[in-house]
Backbone as JSON, one array per atom type, in Angstrom:
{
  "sequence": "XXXXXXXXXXXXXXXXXXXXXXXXXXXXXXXXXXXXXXXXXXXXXXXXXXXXXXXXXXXXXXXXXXXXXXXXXXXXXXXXXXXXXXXXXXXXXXXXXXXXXXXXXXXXXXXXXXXXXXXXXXXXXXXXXXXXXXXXXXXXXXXXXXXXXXXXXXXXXXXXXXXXXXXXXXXXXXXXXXXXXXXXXXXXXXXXXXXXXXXXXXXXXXXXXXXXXXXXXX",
  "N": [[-17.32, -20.21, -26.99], [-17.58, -17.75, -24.36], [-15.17, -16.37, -21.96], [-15.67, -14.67, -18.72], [-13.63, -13.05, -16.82], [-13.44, -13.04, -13.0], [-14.61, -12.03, -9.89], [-15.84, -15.28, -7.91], [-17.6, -13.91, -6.25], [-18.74, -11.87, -7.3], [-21.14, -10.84, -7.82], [-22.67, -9.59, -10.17], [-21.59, -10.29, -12.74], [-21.86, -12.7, -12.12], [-23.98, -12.86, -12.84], [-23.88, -11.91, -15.54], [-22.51, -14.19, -16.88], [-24.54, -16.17, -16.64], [-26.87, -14.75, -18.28], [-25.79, -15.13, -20.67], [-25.44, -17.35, -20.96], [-26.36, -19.2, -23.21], [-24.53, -18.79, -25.17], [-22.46, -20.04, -24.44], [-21.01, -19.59, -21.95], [-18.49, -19.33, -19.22], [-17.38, -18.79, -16.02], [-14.23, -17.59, -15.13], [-12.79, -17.82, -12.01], [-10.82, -17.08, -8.86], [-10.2, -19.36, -7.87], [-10.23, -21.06, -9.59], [-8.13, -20.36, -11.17], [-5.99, -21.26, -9.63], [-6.09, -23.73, -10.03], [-5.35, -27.03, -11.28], [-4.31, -27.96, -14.15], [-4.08, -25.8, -16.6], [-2.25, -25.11, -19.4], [-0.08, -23.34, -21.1], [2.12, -21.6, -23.41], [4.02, -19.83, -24.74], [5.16, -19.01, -27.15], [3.03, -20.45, -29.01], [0.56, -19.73, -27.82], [-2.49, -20.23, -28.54], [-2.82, -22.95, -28.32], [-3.15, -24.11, -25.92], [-4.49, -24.45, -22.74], [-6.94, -23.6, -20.26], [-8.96, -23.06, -17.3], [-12.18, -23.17, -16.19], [-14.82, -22.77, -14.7], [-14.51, -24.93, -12.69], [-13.27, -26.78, -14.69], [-11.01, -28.07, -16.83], [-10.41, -26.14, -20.18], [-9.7, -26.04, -23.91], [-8.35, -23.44, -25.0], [-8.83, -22.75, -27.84], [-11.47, -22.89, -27.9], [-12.19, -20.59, -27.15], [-13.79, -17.61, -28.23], [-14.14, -14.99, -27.1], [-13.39, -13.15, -24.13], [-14.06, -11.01, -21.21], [-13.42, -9.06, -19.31], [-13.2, -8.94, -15.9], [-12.42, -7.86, -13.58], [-10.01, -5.69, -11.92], [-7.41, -6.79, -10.98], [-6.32, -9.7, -9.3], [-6.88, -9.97, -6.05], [-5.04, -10.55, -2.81], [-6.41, -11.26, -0.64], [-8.97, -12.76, -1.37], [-7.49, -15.62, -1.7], [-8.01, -17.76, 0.31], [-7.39, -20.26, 0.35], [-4.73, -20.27, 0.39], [-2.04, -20.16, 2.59], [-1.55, -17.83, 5.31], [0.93, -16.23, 4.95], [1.18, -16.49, 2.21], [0.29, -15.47, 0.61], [0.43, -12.86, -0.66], [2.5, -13.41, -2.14], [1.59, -15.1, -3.98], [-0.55, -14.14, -5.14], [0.49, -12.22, -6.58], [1.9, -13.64, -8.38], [-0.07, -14.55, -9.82], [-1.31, -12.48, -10.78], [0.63, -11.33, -12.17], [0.91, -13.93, -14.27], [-1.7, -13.71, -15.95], [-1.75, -11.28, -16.83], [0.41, -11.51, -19.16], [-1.38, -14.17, -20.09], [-4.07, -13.03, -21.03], [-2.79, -11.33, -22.7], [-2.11, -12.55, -24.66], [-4.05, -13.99, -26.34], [-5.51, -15.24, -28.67], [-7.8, -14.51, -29.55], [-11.05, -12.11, -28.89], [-10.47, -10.31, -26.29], [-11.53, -7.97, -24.06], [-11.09, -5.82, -21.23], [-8.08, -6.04, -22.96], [-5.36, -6.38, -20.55], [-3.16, -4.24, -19.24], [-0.24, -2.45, -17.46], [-0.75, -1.85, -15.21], [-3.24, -2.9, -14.52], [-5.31, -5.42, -15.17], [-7.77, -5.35, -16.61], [-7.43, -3.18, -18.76], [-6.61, 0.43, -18.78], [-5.58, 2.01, -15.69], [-6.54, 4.5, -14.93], [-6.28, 7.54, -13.2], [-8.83, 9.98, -12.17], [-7.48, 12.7, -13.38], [-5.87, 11.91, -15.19], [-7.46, 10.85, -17.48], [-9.23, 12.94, -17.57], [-6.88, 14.72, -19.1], [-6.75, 12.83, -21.08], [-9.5, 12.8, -22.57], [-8.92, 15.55, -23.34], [-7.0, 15.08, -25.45], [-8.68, 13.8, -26.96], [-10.47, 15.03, -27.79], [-13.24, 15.79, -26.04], [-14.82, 17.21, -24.58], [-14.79, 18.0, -20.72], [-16.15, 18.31, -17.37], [-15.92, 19.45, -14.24], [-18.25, 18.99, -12.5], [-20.1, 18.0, -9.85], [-21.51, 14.45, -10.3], [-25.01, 14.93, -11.12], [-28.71, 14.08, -10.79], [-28.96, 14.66, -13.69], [-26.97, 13.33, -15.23], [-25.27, 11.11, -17.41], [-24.69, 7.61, -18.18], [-22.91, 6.44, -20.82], [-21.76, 3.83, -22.33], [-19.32, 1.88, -24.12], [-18.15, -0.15, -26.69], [-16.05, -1.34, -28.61], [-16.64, -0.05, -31.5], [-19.25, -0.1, -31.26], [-21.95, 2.01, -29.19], [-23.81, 2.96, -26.4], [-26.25, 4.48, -24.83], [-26.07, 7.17, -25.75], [-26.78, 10.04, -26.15], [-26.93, 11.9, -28.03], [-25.05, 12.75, -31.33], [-22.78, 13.9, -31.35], [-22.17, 13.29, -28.42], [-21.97, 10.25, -28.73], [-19.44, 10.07, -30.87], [-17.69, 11.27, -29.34], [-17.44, 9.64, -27.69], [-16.58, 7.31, -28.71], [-13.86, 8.78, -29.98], [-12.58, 8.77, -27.08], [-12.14, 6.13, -26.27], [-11.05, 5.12, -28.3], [-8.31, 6.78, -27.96], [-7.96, 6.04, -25.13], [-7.18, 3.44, -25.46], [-9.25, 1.64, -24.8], [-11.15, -1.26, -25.09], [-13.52, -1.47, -24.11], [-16.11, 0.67, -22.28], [-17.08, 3.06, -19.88], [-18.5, 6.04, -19.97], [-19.05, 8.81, -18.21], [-21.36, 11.27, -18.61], [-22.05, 14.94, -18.06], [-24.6, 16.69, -19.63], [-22.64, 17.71, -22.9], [-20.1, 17.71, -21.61], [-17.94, 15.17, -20.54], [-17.35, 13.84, -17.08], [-16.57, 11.63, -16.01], [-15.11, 8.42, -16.01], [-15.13, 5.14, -16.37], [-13.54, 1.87, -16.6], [-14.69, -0.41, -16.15], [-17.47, -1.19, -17.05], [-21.3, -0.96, -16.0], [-22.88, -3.74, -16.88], [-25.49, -5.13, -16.44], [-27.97, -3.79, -17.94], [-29.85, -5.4, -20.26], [-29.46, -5.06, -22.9], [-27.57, -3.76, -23.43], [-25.83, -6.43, -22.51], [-26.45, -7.95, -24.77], [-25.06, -6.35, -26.8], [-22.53, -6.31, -26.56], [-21.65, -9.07, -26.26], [-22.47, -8.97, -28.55], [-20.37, -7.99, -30.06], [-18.52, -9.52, -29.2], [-18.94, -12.1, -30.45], [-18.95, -11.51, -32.98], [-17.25, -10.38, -33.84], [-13.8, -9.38, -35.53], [-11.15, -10.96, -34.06], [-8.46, -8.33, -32.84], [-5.51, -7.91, -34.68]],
  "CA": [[-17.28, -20.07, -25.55], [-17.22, -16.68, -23.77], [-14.9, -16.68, -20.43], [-15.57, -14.33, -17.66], [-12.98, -13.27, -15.52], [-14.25, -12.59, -12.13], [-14.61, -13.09, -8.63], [-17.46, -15.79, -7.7], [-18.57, -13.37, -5.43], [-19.34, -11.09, -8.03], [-22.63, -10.97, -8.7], [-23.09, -8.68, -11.67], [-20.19, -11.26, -13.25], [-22.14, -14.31, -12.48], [-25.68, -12.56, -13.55], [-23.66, -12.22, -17.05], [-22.44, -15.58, -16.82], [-25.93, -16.77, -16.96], [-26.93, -14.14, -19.09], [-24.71, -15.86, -21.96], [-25.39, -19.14, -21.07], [-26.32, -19.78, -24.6], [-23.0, -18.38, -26.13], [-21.48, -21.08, -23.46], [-20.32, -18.3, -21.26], [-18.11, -19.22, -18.46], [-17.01, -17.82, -15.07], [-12.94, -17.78, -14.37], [-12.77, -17.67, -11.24], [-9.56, -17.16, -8.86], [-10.34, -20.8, -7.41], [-9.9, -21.81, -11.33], [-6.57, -19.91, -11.69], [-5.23, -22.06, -9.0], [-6.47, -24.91, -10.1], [-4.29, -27.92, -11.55], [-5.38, -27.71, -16.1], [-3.37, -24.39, -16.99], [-1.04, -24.97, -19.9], [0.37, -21.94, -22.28], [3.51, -21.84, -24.43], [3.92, -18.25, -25.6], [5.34, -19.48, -28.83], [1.64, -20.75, -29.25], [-1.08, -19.77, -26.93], [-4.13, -20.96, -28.79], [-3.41, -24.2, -28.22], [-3.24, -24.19, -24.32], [-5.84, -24.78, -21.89], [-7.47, -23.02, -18.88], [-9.93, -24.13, -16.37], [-12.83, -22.61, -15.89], [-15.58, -23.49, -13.19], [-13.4, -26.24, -12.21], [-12.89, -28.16, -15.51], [-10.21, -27.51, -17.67], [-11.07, -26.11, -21.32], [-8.96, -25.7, -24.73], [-8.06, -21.65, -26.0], [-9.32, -22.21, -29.21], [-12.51, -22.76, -27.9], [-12.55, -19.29, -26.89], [-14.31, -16.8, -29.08], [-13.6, -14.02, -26.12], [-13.3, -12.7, -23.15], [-14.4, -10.25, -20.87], [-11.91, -9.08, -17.66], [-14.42, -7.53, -14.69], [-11.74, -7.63, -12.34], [-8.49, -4.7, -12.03], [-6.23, -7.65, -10.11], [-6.46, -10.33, -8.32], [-6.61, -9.64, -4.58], [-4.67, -11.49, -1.91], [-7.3, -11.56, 0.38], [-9.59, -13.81, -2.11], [-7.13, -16.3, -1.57], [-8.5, -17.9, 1.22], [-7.26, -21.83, 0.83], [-3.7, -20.33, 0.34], [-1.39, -19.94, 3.44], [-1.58, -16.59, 4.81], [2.48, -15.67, 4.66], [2.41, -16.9, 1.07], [-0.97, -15.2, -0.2], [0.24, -11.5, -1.07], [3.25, -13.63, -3.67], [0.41, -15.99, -5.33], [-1.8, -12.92, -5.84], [1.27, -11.41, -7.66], [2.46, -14.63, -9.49], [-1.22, -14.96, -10.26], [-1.62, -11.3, -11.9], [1.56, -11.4, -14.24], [1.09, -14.99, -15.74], [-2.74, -13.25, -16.34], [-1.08, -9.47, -17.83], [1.18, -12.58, -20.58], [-1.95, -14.94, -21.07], [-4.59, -12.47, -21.76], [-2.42, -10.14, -23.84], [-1.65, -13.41, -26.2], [-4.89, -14.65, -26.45], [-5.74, -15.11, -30.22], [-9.46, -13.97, -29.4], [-11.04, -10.81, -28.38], [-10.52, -10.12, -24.49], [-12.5, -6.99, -23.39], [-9.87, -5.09, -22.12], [-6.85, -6.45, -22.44], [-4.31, -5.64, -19.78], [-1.66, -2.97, -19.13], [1.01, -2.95, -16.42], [-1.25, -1.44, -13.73], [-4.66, -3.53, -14.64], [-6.19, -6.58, -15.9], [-8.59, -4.21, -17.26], [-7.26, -2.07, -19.51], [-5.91, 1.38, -17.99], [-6.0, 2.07, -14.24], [-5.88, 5.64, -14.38], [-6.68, 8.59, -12.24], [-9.18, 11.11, -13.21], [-7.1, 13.16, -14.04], [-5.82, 10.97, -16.34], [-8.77, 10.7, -18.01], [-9.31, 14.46, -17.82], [-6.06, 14.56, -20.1], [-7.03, 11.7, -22.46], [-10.32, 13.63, -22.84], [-8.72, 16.4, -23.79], [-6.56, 14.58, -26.24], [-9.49, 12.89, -27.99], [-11.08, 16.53, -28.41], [-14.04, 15.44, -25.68], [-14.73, 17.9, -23.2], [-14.37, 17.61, -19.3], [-16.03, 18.49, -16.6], [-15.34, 18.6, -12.86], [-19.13, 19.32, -11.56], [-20.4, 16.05, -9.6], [-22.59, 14.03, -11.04], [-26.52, 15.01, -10.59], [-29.38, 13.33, -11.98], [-29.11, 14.72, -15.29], [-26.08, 12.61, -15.62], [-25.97, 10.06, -18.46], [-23.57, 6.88, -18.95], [-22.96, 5.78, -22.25], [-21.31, 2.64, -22.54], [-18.95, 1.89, -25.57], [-18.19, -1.45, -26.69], [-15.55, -1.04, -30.18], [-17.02, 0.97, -32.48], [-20.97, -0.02, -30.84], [-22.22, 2.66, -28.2], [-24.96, 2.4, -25.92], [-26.98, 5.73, -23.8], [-26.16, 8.62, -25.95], [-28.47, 10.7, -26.78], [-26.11, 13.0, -29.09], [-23.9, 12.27, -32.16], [-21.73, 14.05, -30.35], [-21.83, 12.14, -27.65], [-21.65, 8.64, -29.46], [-18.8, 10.21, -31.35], [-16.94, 11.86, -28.56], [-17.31, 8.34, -26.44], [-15.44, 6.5, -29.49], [-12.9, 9.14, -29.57], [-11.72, 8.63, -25.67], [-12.09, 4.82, -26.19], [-9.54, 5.0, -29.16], [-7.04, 7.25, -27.02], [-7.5, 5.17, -24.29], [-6.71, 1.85, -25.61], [-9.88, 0.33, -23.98], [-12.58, -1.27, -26.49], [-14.53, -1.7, -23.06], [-16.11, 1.58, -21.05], [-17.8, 3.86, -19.35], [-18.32, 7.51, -19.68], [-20.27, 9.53, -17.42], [-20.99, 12.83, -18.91], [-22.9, 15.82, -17.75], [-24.09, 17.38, -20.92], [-22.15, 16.55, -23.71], [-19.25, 17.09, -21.12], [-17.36, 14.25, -19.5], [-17.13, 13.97, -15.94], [-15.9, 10.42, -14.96], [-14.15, 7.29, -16.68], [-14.6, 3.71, -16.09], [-13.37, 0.35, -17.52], [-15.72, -1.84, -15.41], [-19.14, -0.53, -16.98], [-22.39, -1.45, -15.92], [-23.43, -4.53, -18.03], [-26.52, -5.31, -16.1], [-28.48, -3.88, -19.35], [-30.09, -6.48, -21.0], [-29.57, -4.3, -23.99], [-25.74, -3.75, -23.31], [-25.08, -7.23, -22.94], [-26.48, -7.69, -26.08], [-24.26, -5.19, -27.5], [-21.18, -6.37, -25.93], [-21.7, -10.32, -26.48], [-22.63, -9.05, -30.2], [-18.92, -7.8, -30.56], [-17.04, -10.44, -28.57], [-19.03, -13.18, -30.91], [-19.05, -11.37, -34.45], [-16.63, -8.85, -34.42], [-12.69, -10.39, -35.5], [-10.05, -10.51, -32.72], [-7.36, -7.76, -33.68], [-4.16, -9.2, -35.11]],
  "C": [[-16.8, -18.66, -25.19], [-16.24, -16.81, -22.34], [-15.34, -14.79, -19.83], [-14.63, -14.14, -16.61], [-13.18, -12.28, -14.39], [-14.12, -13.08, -11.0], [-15.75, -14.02, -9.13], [-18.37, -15.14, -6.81], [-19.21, -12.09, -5.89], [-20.77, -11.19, -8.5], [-23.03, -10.85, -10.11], [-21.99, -9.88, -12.56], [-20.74, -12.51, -13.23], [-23.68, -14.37, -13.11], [-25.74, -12.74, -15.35], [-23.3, -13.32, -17.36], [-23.73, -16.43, -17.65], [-26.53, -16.12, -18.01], [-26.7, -14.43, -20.49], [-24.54, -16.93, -22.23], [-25.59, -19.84, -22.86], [-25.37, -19.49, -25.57], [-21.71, -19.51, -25.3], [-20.32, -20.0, -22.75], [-20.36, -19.21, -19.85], [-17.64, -18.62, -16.94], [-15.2, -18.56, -14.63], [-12.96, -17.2, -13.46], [-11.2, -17.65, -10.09], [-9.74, -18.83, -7.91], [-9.86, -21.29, -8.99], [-8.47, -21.13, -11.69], [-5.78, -20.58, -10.76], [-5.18, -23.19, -8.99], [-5.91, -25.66, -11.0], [-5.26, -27.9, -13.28], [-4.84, -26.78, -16.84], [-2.11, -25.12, -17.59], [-0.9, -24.02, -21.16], [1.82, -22.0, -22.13], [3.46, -20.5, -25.39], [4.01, -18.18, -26.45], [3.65, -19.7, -29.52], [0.74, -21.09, -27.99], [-1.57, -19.65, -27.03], [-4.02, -22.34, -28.42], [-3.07, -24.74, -27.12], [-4.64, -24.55, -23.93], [-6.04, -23.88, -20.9], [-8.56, -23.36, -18.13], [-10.69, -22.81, -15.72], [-14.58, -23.56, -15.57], [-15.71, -25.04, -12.72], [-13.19, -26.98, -13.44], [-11.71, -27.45, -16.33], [-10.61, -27.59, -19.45], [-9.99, -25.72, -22.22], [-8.83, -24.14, -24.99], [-8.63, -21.95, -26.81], [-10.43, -22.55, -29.08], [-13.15, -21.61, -27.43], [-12.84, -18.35, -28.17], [-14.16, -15.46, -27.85], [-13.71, -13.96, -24.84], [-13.81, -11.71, -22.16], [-14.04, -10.2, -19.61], [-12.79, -8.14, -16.64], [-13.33, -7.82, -13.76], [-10.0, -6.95, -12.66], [-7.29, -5.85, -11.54], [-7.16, -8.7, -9.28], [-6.33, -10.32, -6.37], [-6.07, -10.78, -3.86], [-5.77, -12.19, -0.6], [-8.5, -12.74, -0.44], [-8.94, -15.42, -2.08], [-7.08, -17.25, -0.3], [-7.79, -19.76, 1.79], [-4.97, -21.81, 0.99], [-2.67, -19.93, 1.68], [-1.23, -18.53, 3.55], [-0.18, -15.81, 4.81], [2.24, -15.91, 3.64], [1.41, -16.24, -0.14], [-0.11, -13.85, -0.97], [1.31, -12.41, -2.53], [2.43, -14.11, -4.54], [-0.33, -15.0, -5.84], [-0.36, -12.22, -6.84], [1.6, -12.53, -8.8], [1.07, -14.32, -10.44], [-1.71, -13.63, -11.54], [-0.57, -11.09, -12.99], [1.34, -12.4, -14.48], [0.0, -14.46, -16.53], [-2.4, -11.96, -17.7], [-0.33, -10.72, -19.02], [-0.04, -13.45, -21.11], [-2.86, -14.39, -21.48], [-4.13, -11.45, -23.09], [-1.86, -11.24, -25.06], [-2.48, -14.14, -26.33], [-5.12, -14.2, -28.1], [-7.4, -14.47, -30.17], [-9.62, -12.81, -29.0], [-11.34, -10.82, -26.81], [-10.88, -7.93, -24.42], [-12.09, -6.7, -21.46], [-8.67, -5.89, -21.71], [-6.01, -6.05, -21.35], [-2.91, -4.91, -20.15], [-1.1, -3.39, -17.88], [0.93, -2.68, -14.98], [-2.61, -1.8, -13.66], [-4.34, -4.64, -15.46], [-7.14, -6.17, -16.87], [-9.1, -3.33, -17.73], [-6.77, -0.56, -18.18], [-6.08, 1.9, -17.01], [-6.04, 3.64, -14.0], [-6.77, 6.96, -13.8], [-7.9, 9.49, -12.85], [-9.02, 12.16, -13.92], [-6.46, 12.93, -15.28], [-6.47, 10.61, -17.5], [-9.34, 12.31, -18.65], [-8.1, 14.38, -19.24], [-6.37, 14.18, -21.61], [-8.45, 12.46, -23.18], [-9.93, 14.67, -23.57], [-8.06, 16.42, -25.1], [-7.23, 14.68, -27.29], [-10.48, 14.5, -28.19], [-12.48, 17.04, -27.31], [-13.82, 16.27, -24.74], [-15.16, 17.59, -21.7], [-14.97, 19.05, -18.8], [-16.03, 18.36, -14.9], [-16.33, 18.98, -12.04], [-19.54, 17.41, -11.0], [-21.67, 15.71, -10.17], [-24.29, 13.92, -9.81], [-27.53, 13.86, -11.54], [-29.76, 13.3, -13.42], [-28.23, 14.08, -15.91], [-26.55, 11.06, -16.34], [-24.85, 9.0, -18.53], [-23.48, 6.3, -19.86], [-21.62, 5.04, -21.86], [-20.55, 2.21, -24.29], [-18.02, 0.78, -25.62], [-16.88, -1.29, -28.24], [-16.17, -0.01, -30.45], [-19.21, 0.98, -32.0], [-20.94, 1.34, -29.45], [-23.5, 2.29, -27.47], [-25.77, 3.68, -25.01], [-26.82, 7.24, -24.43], [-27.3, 8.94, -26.33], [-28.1, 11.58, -28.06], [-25.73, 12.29, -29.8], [-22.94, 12.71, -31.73], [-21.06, 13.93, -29.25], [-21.13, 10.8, -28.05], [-20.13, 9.28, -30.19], [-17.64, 10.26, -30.21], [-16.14, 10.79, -27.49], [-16.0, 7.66, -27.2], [-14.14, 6.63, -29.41], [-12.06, 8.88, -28.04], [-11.65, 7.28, -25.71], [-10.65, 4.63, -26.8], [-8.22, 5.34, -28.36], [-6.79, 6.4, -25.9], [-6.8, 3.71, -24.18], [-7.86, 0.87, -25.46], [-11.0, 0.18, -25.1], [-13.94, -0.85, -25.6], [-14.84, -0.67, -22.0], [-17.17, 2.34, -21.11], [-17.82, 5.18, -19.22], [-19.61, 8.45, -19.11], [-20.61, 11.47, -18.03], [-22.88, 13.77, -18.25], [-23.38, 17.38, -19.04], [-23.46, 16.84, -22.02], [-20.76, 16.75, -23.18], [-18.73, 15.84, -20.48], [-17.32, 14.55, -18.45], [-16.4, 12.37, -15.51], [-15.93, 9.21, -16.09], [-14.07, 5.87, -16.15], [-14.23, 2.86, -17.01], [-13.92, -1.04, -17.25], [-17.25, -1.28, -15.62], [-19.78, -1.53, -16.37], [-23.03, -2.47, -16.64], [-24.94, -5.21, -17.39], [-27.87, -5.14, -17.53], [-28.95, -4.79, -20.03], [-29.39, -6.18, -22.79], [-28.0, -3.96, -24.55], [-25.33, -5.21, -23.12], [-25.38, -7.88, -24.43], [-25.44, -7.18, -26.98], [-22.56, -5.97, -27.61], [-20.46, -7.68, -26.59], [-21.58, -9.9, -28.39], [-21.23, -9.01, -31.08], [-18.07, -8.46, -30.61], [-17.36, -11.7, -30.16], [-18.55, -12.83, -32.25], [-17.67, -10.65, -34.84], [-15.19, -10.2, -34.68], [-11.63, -9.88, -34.15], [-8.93, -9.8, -33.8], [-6.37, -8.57, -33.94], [-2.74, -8.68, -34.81]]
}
């Protein structure tokens, strides 16, 4: 079983959903994080449960994950009282930052302390980490010669270079994220996501290929 975590009003999130249907790909939804089925024991959280599109399902029937959403928003919370929405959206994103980061499976990206979805950070931030990983940066805007390669672990997806495909890996590693997006102009960088494009038939392919085969780190 793949989960999905996502709005339901995500499209691109429920296109992969379907997309995966035959890997038994899920959609968590924040209606399903409020929903009565949620038990985890940090000591051992494989053998919890979570509830996803309304039923409640075991952890160890998870083979991975995949996090399309930075936080939960308060405003999504629509059945919850509106004085009491902005705390549930916070309760709701740290028990998330403790049960994805102790999931025995591979979650695509794990969370940090300012995302759900791996590292929230600025472009300059990125500029930096770029610079780190040896990958050069720059700060023209993106025209149509602009290319995004997509990098999944150690799989890539749009280069056209080895020095691209290489260069992508490198900023993945520095970054922490298995799961992203690099926009480059040239075989510079220009821009940094952690919510790629998975529309791709070809990238979810890619992606699904990792979550199912690849091993969850340890």
């Amino acid at each position: 079983m793949i989960a999905v975590l996502a709005s339901r009003f995500d499209q691109a999130a429920c296109g992969l959903v379907e997309a995966w249907s035959s890997a038994g790909a899920v959609l968590v939804s924040a209606e399903d994080l409020c929903s009565p089925g949620w038990t985890w024991k940090a000591a051992d959280p494989g053998c919890g449960e979570f509830v996803a599109a309304g039923a409640a399902r075991p952890v160890a029937d998870l083979r991975g994950v995949v996090v399309r959403r930075p936080a939960v928003a308060a405003e999504e919370l629509g059945w919850v009282h509106t004085l009491d929405r902005q705390y549930v959206a916070a309760e709701l994103n740290a028990f998330l930052v403790s049960w994805l980061d102790s999931l025995p499976c591979r979650v695509l990206n794990r969370p940090t302390a300012t995302s759900l979805s791996g590292p929230a950070w600025s472009p300059l931030q990125w500029q930096v980490a770029a610079g780190r990983s040896g990958v050069a940066w720059t700060a023209q805007p993106s025209t149509v010669q602009a290319l995004d390669v997509i990098v999944c672990s150690r799989s890539v997806h749009g280069a056209r270079t080895v020095r691209q495909k290489n260069a992508a890996r490198r900023l993945a590693a520095v970054s922490g994220a298995e799961l992203l997006s690099i926009r480059y102009v040239g075989d510079a960088a220009t821009a940094v996501t952690t919510q790629p494009s998975l529309a791709s038939p070809a990238v979810r392919e890619m992606v699904l290929g990792e979550l199912v085969h690849a091993k969850a780190p340890a």
